[in-house]
N, C-alpha and C positions, 0 to 999 in steps of 0.2 A: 431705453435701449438695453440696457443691462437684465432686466425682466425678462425680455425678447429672448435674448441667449440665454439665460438659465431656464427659461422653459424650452428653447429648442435642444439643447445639454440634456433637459430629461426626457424629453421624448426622445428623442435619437438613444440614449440610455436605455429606458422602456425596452426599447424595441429591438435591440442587439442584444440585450440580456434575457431576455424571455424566451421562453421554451416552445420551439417549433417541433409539427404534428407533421408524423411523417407515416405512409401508408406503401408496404410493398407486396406486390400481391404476384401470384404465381398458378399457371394451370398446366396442368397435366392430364394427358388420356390414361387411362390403365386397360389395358385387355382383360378385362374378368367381370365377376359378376357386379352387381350393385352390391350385395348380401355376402360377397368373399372382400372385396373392398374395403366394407363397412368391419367387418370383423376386423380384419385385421387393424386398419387405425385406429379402432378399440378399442384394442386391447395394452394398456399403459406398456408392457413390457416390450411392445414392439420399436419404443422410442429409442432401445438403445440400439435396434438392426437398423435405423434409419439417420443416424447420429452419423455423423463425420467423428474417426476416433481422434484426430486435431482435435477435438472440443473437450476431452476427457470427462467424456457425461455419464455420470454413474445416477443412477435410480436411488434416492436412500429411505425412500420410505419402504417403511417392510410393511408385510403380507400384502404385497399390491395386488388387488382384483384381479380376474381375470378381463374383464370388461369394466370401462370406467361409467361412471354415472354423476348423476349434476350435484351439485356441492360438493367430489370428491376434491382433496388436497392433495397436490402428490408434491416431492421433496427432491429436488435436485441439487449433484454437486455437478457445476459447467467451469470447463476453461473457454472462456470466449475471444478470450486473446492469449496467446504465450506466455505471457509473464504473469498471467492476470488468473486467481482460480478464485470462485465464490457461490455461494447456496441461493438456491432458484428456488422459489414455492410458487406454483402456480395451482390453480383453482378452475373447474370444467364447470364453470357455471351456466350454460346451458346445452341440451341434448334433444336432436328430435331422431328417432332409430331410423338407418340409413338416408339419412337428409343432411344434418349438419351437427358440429359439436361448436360449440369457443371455451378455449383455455384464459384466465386469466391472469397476471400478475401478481401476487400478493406481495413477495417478495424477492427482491436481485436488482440487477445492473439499470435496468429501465425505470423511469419515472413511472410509464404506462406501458403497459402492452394487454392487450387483445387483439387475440386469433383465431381466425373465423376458420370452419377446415368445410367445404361445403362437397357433397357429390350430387350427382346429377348424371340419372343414364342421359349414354349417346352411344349410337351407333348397339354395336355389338359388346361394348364395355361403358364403361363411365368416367366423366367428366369431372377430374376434383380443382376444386376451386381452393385457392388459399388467401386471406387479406390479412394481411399483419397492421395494424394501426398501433404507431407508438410513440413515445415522448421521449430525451432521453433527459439526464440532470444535467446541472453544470451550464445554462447559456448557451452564450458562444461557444466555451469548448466541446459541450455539446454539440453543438452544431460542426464545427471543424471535428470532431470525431465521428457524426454521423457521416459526412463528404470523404474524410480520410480511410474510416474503417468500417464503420456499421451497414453499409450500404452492401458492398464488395463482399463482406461477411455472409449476411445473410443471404446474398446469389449465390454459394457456395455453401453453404448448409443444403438449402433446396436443390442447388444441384444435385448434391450429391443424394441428395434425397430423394429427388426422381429418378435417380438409376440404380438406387439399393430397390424403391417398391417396383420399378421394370422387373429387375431382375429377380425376384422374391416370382413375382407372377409369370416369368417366363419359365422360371424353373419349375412353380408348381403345376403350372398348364401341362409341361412337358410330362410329368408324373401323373400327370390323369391322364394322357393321352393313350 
């Protein structure tokens, strides 16, 4: 009996302390071209017009590209919570030109993250696709901060993310018109 409950003690252990995969994904229309699209989310510096300024995201890698490319590093400083300020390094490790890019993790707040940014014409503009898959540390408290904070967070990044590239293209639409 005793055996019994210290093996069911570590698997119920196991499994409350182990780190859950979490995927949030997001789509958006953009009114413009495939090719005005694509430039623009490829170009690294665009990250800070599309940042929520709650997040205090400053770029610190210098001379950054005008266009990113695969194995580039770029260096971030993110407050992802209020209280909370720490350096991001993420890595674009793959690109195919106007189809899709993923940024990856190297270093920050997450166990994992990869992030798929995908376009796809429709209609008269295109179709961007987002999958964020990610892990976070810590278990459980991981887990009770992904439910508490990380979830809420990132629909609120993307929000605000979808209405800085609207209006980025409604403005410059207007100026070609």
């Amino acid at each position: 009996m005793h055996c019994l409950i210290a093996w069911v003690y570590c698997q119920v252990r196991k499994n409350v302390l182990k780190m859950a995969f979490y995927q949030f994904t997001c789509r958006q229309y953009i009114d413009a071209s495939l090719e005005e699209v694509w430039d623009f989310i490829a170009t690294p510096s665009n990250l800070n017009r599309i940042t929520p300024q709650s997040m205090g995201f400053e770029i610190l890698t210098s001379d950054l590209p005008s266009q990113m490319y695969e194995g580039m590093i770029i260096h971030y400083r993110v407050r992802p919570l209020p209280f909370y300020t720490t350096e991001w390094v993420t890595e674009i490790t793959h690109i195919k030109h106007g189809d899709y890019f993923v940024d990856e993790q190297r270093v920050g707040p997450y166990k994992m993250w990869h992030h798929q940014h995908r376009l796809q014409p429709s209609g008269s503009g295109v179709e961007m696709f987002d999958i964020v898959s990610y892990q976070l540390p810590m278990g459980l408290l991981g887990r009770l901060g992904n439910y508490l904070v990380v979830t809420n967070r990132l629909k609120q990044i993307f929000d605000y993310r979808k209405k800085a590239i609207d209006e980025y293209f409604v403005r410059n639409n207007r100026l070609c018109s």
